[in-house]
TORKOL-4160 file (C-alpha; in steps of 0.2 Angstrom, whole numbers, padded with zeros to 4 digits, m for minus):
381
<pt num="1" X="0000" Y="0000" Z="0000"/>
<pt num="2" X="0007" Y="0017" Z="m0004"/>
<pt num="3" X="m0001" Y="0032" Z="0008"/>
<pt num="4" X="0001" Y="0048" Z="0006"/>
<pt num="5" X="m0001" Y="0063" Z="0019"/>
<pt num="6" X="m0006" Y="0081" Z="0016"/>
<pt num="7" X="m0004" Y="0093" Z="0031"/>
<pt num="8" X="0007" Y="0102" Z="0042"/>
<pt num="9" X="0025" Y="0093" Z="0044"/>
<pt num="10" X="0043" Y="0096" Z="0048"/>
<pt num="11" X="0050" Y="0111" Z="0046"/>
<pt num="12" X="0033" Y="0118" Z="0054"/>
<pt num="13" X="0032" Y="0117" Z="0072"/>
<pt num="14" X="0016" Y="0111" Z="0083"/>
<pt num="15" X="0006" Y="0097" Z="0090"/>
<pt num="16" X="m0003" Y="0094" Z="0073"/>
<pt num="17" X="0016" Y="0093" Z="0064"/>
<pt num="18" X="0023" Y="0081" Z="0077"/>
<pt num="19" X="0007" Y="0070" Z="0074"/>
<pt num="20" X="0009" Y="0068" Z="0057"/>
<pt num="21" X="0025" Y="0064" Z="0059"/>
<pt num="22" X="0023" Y="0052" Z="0072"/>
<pt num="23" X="0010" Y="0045" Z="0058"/>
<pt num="24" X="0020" Y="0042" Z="0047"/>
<pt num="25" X="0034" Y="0034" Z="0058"/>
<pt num="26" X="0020" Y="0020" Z="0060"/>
<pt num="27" X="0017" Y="0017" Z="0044"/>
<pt num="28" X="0035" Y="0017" Z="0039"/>
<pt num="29" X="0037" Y="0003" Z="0054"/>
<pt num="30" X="0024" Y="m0009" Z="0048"/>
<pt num="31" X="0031" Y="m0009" Z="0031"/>
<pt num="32" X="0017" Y="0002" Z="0024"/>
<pt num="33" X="0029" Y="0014" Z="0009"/>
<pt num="34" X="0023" Y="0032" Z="0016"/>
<pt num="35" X="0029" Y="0049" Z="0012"/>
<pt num="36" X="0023" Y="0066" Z="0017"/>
<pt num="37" X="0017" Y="0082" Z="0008"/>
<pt num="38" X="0018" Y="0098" Z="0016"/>
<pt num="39" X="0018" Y="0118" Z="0014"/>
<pt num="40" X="0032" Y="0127" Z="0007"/>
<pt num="41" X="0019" Y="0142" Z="0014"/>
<pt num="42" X="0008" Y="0137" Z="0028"/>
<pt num="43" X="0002" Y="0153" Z="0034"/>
<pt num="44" X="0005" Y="0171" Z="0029"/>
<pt num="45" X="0015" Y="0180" Z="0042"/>
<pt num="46" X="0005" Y="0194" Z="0045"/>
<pt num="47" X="m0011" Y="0178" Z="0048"/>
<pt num="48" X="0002" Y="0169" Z="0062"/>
<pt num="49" X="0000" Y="0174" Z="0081"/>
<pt num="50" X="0018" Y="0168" Z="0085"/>
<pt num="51" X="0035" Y="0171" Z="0083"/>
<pt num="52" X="0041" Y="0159" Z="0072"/>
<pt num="53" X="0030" Y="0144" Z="0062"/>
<pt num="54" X="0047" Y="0134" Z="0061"/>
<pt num="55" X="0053" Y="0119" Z="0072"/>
<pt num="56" X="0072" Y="0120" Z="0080"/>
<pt num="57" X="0072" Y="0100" Z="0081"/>
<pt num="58" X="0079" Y="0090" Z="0068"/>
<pt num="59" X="0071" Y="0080" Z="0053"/>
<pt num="60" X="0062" Y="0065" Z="0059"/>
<pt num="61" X="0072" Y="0050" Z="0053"/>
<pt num="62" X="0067" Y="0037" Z="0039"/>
<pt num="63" X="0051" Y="0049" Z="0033"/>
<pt num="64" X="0052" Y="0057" Z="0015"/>
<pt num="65" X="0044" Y="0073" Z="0016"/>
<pt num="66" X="0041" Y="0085" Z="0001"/>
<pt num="67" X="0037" Y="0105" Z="0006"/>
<pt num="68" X="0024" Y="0106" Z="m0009"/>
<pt num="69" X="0007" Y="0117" Z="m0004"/>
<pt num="70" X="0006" Y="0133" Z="m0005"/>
<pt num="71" X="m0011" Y="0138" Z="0004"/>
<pt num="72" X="m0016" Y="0153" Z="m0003"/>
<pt num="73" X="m0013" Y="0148" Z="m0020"/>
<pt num="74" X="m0025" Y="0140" Z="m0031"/>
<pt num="75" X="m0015" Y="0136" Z="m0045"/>
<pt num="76" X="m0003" Y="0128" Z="m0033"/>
<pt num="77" X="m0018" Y="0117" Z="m0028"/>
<pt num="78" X="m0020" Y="0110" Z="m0042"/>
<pt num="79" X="m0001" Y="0108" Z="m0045"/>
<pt num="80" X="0003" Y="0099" Z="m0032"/>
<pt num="81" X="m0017" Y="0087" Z="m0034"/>
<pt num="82" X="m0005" Y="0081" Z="m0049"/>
<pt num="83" X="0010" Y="0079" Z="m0042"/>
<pt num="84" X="0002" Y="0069" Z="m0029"/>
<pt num="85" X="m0007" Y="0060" Z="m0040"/>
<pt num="86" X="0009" Y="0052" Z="m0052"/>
<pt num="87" X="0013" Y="0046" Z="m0035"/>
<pt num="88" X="m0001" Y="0034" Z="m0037"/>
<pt num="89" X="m0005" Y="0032" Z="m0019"/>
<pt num="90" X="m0021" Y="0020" Z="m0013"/>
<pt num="91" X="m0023" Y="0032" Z="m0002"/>
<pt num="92" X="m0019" Y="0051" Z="0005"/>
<pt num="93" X="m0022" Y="0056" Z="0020"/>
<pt num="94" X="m0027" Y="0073" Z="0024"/>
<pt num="95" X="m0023" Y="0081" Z="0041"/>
<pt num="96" X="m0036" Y="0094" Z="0043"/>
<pt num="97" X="m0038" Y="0105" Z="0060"/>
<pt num="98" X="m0044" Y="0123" Z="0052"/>
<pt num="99" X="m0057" Y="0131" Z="0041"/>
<pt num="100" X="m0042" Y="0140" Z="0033"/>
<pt num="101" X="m0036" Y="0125" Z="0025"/>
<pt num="102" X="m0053" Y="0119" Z="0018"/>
<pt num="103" X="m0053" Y="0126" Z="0001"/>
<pt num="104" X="m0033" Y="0117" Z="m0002"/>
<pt num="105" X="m0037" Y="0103" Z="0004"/>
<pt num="106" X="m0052" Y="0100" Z="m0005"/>
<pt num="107" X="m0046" Y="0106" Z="m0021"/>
<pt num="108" X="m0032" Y="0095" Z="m0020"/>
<pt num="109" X="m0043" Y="0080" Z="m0016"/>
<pt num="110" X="m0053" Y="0082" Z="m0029"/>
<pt num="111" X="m0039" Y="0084" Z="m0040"/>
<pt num="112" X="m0030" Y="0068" Z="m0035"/>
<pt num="113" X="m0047" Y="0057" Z="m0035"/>
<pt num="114" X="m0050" Y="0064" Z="m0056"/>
<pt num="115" X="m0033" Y="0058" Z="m0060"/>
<pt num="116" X="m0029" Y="0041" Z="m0049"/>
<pt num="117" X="m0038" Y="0028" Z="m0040"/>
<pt num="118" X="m0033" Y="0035" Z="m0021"/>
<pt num="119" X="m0045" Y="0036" Z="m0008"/>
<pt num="120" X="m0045" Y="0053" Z="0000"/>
<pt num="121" X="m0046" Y="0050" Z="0020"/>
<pt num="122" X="m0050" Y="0067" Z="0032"/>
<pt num="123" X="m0039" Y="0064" Z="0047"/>
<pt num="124" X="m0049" Y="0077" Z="0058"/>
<pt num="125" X="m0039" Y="0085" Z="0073"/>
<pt num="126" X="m0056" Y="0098" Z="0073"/>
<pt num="127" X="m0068" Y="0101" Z="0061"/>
<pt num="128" X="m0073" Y="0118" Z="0069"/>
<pt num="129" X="m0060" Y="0127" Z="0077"/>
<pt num="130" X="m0061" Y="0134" Z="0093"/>
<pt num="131" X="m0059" Y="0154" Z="0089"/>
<pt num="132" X="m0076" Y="0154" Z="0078"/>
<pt num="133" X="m0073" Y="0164" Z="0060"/>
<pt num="134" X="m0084" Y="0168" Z="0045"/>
<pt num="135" X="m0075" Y="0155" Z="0037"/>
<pt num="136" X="m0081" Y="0141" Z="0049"/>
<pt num="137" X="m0097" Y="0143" Z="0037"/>
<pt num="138" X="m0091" Y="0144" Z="0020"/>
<pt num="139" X="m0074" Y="0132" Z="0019"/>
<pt num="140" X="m0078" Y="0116" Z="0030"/>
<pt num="141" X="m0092" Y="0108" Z="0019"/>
<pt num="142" X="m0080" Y="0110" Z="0003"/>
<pt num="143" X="m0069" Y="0098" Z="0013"/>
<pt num="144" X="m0080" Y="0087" Z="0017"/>
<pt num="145" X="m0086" Y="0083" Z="m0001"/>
<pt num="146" X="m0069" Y="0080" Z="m0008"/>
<pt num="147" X="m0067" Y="0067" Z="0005"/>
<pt num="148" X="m0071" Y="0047" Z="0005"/>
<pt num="149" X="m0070" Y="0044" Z="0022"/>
<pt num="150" X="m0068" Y="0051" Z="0040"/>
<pt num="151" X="m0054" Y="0047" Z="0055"/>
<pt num="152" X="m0057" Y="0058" Z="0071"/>
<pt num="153" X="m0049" Y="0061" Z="0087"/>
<pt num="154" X="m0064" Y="0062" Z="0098"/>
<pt num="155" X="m0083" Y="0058" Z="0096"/>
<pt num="156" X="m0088" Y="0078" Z="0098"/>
<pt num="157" X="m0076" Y="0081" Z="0081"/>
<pt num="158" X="m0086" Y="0064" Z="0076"/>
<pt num="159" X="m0102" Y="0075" Z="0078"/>
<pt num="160" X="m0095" Y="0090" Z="0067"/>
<pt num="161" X="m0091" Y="0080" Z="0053"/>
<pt num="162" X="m0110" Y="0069" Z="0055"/>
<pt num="163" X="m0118" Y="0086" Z="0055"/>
<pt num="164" X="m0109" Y="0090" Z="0037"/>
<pt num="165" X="m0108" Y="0075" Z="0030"/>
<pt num="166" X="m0125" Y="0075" Z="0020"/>
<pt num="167" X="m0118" Y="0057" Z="0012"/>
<pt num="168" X="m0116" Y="0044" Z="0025"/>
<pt num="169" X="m0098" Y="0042" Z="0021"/>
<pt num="170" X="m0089" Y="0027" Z="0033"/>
<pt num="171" X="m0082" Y="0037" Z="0049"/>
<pt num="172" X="m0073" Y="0032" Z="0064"/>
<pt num="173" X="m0069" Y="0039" Z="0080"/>
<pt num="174" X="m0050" Y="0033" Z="0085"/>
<pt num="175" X="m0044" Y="0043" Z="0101"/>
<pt num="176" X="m0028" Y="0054" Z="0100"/>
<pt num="177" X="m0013" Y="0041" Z="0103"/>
<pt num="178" X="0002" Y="0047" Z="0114"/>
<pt num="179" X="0015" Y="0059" Z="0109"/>
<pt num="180" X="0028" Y="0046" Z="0115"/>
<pt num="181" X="0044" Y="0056" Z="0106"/>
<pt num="182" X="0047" Y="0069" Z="0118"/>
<pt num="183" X="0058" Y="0060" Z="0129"/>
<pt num="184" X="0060" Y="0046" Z="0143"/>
<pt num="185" X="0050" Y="0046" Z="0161"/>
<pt num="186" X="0066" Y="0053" Z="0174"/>
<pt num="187" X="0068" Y="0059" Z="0192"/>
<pt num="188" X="0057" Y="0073" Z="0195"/>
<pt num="189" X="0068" Y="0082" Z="0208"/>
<pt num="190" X="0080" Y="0079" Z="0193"/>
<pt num="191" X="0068" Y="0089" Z="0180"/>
<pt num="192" X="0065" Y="0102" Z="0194"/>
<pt num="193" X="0084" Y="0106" Z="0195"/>
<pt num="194" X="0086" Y="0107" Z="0177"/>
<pt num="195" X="0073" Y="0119" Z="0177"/>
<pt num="196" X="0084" Y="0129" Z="0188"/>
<pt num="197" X="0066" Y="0129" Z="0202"/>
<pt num="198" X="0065" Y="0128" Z="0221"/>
<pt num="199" X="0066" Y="0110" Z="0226"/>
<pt num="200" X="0055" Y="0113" Z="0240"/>
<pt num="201" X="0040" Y="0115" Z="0229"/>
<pt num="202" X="0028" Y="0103" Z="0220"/>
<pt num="203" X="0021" Y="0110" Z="0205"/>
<pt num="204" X="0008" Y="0109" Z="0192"/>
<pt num="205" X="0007" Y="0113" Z="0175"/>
<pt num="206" X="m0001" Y="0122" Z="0163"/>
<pt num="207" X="0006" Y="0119" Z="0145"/>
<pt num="208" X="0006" Y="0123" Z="0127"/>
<pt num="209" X="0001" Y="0140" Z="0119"/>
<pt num="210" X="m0008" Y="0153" Z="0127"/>
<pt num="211" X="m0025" Y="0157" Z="0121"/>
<pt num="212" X="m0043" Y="0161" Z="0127"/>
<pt num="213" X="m0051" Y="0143" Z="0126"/>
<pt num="214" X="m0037" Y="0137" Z="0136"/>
<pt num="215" X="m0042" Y="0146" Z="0152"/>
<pt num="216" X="m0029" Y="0151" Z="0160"/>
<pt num="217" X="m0040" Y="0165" Z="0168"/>
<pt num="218" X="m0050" Y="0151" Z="0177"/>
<pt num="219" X="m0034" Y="0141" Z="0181"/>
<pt num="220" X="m0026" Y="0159" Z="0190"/>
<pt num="221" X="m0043" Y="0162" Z="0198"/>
<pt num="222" X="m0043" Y="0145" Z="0206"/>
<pt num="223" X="m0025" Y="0147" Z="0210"/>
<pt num="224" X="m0030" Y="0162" Z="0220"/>
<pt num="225" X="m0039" Y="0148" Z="0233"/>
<pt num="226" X="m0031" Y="0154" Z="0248"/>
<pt num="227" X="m0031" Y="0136" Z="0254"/>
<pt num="228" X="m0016" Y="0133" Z="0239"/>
<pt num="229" X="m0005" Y="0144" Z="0253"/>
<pt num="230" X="m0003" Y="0131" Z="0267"/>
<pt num="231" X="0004" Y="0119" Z="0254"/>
<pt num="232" X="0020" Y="0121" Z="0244"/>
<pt num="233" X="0012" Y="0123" Z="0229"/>
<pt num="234" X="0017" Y="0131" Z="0212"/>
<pt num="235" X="0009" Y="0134" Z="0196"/>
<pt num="236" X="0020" Y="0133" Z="0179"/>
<pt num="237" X="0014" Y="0141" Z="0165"/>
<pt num="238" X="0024" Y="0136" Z="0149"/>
<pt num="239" X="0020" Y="0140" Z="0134"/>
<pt num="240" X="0020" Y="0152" Z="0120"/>
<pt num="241" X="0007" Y="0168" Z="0122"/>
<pt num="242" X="m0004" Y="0169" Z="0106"/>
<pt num="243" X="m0015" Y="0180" Z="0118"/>
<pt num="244" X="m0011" Y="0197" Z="0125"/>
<pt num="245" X="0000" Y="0191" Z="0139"/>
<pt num="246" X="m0003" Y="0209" Z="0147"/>
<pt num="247" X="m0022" Y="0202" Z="0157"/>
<pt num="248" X="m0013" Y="0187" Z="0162"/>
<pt num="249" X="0000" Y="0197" Z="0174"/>
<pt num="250" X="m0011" Y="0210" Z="0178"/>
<pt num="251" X="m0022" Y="0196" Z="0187"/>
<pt num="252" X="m0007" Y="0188" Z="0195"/>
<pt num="253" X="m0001" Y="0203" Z="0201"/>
<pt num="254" X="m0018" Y="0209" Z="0207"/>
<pt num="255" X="m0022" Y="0191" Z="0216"/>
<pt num="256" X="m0005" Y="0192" Z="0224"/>
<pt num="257" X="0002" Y="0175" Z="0214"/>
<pt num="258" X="0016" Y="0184" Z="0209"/>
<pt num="259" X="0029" Y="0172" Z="0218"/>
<pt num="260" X="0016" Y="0158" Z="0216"/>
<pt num="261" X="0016" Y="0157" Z="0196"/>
<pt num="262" X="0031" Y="0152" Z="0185"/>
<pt num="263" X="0029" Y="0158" Z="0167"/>
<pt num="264" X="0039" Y="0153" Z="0155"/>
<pt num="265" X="0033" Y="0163" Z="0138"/>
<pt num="266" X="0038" Y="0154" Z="0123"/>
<pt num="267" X="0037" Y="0139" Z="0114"/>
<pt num="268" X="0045" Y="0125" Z="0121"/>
<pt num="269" X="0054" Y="0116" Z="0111"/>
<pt num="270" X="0054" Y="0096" Z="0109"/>
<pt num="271" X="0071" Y="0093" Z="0117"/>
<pt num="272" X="0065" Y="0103" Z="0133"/>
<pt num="273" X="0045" Y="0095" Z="0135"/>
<pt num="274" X="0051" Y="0083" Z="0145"/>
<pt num="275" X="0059" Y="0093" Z="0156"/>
<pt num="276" X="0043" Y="0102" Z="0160"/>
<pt num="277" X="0032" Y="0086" Z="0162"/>
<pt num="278" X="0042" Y="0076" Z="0174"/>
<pt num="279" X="0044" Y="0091" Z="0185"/>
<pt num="280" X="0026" Y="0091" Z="0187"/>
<pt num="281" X="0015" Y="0082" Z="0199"/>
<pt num="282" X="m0002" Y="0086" Z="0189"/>
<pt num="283" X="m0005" Y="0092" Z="0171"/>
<pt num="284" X="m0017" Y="0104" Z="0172"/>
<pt num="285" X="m0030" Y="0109" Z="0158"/>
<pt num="286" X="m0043" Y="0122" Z="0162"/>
<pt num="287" X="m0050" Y="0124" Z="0144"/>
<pt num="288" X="m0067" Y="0133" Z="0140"/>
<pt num="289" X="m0069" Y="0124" Z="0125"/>
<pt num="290" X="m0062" Y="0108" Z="0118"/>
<pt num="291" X="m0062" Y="0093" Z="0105"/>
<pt num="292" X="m0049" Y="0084" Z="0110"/>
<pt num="293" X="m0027" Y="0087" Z="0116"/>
<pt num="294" X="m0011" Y="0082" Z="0114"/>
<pt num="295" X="m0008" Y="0087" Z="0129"/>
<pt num="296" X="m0017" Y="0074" Z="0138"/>
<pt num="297" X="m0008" Y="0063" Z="0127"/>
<pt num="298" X="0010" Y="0071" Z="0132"/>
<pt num="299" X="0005" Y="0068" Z="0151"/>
<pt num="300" X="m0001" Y="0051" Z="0149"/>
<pt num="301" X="0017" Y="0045" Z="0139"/>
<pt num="302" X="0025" Y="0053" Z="0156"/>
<pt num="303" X="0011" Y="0045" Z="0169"/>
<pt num="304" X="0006" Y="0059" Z="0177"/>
<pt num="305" X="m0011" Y="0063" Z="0183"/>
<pt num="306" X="m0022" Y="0075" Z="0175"/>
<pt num="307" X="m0037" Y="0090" Z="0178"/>
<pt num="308" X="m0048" Y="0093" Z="0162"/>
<pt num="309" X="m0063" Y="0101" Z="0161"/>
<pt num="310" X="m0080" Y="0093" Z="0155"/>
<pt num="311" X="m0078" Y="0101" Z="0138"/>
<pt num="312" X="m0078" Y="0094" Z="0121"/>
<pt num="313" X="m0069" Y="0077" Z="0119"/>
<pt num="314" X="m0057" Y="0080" Z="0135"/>
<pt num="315" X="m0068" Y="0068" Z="0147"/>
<pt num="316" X="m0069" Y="0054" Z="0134"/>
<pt num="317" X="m0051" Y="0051" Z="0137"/>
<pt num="318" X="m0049" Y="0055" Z="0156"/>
<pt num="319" X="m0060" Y="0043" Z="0168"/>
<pt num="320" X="m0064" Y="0053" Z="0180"/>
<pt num="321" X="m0057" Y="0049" Z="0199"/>
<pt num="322" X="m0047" Y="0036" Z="0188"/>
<pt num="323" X="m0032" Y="0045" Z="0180"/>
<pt num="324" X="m0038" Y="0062" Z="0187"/>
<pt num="325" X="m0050" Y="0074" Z="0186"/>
<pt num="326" X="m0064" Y="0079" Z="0177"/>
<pt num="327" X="m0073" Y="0096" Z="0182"/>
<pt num="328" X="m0084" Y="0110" Z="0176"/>
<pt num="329" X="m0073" Y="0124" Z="0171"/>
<pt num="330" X="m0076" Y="0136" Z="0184"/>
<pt num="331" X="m0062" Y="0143" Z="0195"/>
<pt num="332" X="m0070" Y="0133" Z="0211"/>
<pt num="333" X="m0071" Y="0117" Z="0205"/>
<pt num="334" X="m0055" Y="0118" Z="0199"/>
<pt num="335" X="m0049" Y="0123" Z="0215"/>
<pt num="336" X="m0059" Y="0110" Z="0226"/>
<pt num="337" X="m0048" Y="0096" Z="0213"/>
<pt num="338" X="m0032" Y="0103" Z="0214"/>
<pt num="339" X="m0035" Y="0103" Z="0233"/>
<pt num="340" X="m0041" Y="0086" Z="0235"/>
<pt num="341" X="m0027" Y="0079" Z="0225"/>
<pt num="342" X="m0013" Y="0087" Z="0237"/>
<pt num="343" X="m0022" Y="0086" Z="0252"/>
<pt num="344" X="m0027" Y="0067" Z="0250"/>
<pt num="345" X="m0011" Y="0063" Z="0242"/>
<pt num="346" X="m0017" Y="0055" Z="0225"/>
<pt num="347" X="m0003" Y="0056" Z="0214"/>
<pt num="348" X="0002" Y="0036" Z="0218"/>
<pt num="349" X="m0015" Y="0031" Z="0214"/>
<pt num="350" X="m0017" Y="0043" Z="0199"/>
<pt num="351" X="m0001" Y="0038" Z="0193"/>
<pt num="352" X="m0005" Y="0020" Z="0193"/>
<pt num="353" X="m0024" Y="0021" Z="0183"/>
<pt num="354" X="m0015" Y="0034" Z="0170"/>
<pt num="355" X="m0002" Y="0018" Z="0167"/>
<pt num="356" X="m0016" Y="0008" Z="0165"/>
<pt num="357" X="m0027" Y="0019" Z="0154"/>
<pt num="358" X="m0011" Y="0024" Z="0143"/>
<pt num="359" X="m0010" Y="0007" Z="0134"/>
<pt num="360" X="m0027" Y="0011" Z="0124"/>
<pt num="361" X="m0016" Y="0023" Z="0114"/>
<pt num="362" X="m0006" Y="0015" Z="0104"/>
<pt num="363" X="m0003" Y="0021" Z="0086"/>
<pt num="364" X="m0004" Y="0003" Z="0077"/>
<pt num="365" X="m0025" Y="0007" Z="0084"/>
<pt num="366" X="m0023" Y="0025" Z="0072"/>
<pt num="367" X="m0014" Y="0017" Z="0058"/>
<pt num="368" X="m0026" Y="0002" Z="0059"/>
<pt num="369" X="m0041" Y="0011" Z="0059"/>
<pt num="370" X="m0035" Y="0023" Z="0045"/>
<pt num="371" X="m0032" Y="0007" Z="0035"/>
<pt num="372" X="m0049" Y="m0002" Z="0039"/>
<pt num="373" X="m0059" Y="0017" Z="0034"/>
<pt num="374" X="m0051" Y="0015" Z="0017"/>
<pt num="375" X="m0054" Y="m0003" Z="0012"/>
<pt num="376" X="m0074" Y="0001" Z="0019"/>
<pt num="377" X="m0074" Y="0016" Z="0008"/>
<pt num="378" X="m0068" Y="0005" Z="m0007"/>
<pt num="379" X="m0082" Y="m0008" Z="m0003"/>
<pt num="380" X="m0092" Y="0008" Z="m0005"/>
<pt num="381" X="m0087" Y="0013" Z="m0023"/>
């Protein structure tokens, strides 16, 4: 079988990059002759919140990747649907997340399937995203046309897709597997020195980029508990600020966390995740919104104990009083959690549901599942 994926890759930098990636790594291990097709121009500058779209790691190994797309481009589209095509894949794989990328991809697709035999499979990370737009309206249902089939990373983005889908194409929900390349489980008072932080403290951790429907607001508020200052208790915050960071200190500063918080504002590189996580006693994930995270799937590849909030897909993946918790996001209930899990001493227990739990995440399931969606979509034809 010869499988091609269309998305973000190496040299872009991100969550969605590193899966595709990790993706293709599967494939290439179970023999399967894979390559990868990203954009030579993902995102125009002046449309990228960040500092740099560009990863500081090195090429994965054993993975052919070609920087092809160019996503504002419509004649690139249809370039690069025939290049893709000579290819003569059985099947491309397209990694989709944002409205944005809807008319490419879809132009692509239909490109490819006019010229080959290839089955075009929607990999959907979300199918709305989670900073609406006038786009969300427009884009996403020329997607979903061009597509045979549907793989998604949680049953809410399963919904999405249903609710566009006016054809019954086959779909699957196969849960986020783990982000397993960011390093080795070490010594946590180990990952606190390298962090150059105060032994004496345990610590939480908010991580990844900074934005509304993250909540870190509702984290800080809750952090403000006053029954956090009996325990030797910190909170880090790392990750890059795609919102004004200004609000963020200004709350700190006014609930008198200032030598409480640790923020470390920029993006964390892959060498350094690890770092982060095994400082931590519990990942914390306050989000207003959700589908599903690969953060969740970060903490459980380093066993440690989780707080999500009972939005989106987040709960389908954290049994709740199991691996952590799962609370509504508001800044006392987060609070009452974060308390109960230092003041009852659940980390051992935590720790040993989460290494439990972790083994339902493997990425043979993705690859698998990817595989069983194409051969139904074929019975289809």
């Amino acid at each position: 079988m010869k499988v091609v994926i269309v998305g973000t890759s190496f040299p872009y930098r991100g969550g969605i990059a590193a899966f595709s990636d990790r993706l293709a790594q599967e494939f290439v291990k179970e023999n399967v002759d894979v390559e990868i097709v990203t954009f030579k121009l993902q995102y125009p500058s002046f449309l990228f919140p960040g500092k740099t779209q560009y990863s500081d790691a090195d090429a994965p190994a054993n993975i052919t990747i070609s920087e092809m797309i160019n996503s504002i481009c419509p004649t690139n589209w249809l370039k690069v649907g025939c290049e893709i095509s000579r290819k003569n894949p059985d099947v491309v794989i397209f990694t989709y997340w944002m409205s944005f990328f809807a008319p490419c991809f879809g132009t692509i697709a239909r490109v490819i399937k006019r010229k080959c035999h290839a089955k075009c499979i929607g990999l959907i990370h979300n199918m709305m995203p989670h900073e609406k737009s006038v786009l969300d309206k427009m884009f996403p249902p020329y997607f979903v046309k061009a597509m045979d089939g549907f793989v998604a990373l949680s049953k809410s983005v399963l919904s999405d897709v249903e609710s566009l889908d006016k054809n019954g194409k086959p779909k699957a929900f196969t849960p986020h597997p783990l982000y397993d390349h960011f390093g080795n489980i070490e010594d946590k008072a180990v990952a606190i020195k390298k962090l150059g932080l105060d032994e004496k403290y345990h610590y939480m951790l908010f991580f990844g980029l900074v934005r509304a429907y993250k909540g870190l607001d509702l984290l800080i508020d809750a952090f403000a508990d006053e029954r956090f200052r009996k325990m030797n208790v910190k909170l880090i915050v790392a990750g890059e600020f795609y919102d004004d960071e200004k609000p963020y200190f200004e709350q700190i500063e006014r609930l008198g966390l200032k030598d409480c918080v640790v923020i470390n504002n920029r993006y964390i590189s892959d060498a350094d995740v690890k770092d982060y996580f095994n400082a931590a006693d519990i990942i914390v994930q306050p989000y207003k919104s959700a589908t599903q995270s690969g953060v969740t799937q970060i903490a459980y590849h380093f066993e440690k104990p989780m707080l999500v909030t009972n939005v989106g897909g987040l709960k389908e993946i954290i049994p709740n009083g199991k691996v952590g918790y799962v609370v509504e996001p508001q800044p006392s209930a987060i609070a009452d959690a974060l308390v109960d899990f230092y003041e009852n001493e659940r980390f051992a227990t935590f720790t040993e549901g989460v290494k439990e739990e972790k083994k339902k995440y493997a990425w043979s399931n993705m690859a698998a599942a990817i595989i069983n969606l194409t051969e139904n979509s074929c019975n289809l034809c």
